[in-house]
C-alpha positions in Angstrom: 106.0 97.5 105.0 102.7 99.0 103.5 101.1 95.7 103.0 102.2 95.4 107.2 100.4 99.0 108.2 97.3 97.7 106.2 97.2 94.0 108.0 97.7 96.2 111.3 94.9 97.9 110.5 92.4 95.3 109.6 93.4 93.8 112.7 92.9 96.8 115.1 89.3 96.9 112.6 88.1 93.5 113.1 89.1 93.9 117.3 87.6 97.5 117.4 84.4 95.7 115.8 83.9 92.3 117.1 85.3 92.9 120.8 84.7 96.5 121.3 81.4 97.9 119.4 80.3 94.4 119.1 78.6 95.1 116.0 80.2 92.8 113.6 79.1 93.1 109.9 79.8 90.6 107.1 79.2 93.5 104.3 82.6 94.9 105.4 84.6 91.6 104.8 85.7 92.5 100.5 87.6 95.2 103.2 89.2 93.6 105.1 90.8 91.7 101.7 90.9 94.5 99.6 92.7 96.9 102.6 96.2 95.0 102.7 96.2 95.0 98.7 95.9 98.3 98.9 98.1 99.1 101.4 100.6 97.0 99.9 100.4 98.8 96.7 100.4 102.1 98.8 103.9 101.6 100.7 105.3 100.3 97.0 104.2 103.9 96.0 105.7 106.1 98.5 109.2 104.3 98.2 108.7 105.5 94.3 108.2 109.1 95.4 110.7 109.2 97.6 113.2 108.0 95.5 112.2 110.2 92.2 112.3 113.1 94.9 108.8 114.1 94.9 108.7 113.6 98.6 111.2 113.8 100.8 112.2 112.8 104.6 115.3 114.9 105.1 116.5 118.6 104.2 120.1 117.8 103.3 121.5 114.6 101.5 122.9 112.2 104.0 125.4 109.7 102.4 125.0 107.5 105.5 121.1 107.3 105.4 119.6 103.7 105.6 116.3 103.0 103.9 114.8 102.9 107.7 112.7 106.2 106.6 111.7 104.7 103.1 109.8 101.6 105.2 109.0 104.1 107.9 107.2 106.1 105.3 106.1 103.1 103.5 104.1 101.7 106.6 102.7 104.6 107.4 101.6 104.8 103.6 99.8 101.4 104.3 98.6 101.8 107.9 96.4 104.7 106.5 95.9 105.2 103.1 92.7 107.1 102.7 95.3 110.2 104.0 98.4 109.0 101.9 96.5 109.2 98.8 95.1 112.5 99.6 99.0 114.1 100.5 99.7 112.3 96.7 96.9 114.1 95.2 98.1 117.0 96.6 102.3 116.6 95.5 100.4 116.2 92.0 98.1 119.2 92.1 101.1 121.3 93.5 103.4 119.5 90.8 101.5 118.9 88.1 98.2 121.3 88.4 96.2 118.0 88.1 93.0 118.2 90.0 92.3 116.3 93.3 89.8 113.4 92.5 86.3 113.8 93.1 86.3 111.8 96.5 88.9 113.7 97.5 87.2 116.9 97.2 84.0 115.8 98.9 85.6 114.3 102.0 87.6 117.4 102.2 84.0 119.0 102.7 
């Protein structure tokens, strides 16, 4: 379901930029590649968290729960990873204590 939100993406990208702002530019295609790789890897990631219980969708155990939030989650994961990765970097800062990565910090300024 991540490697879905990140070919969603790329889509909405290449639309927004050929049809819309009509200012296509051939430096950003290794992105549009790389993105549903990434995103792919992304929604595999979240599921991981969610099941070791470092993130969680629900207050109270339901016996009955379908994985329907683990794709939801894992879709979301991949349709924007630049924010997934920074909520991970924060479950391991709170977690852990290990710092947020350098990019993180300065987009956060």
């Amino acid at each position: 379901m991540g490697g879905f939100g990140g070919v969603i993406y790329c889509l909405r990208g290449v639309y927004l930029s050929a049809c819309v702002r009509k200012a296509w530019d051939k430096d950003w295609h290794p992105w549009y590649y790389i993105r549903p790789v990434v995103s792919l890897f992304c929604g595999g990631i979240s599921y991981l968290f969610l099941k070791a219980g470092l993130l969680v969708l629900e207050a109270q155990q339901n016996t009955e729960a379908t994985n329907l939030g683990f794709l939801a989650l894992a879709f979301i994961a991949g349709l924007n990873v630049d924010k997934f990765i920074s909520k991970i970097e924060d479950v391991a800062q709170a977690t852990w204590g290990i710092e947020k990565s350098r990019t993180a910090r300065d987009s956060s300024k």
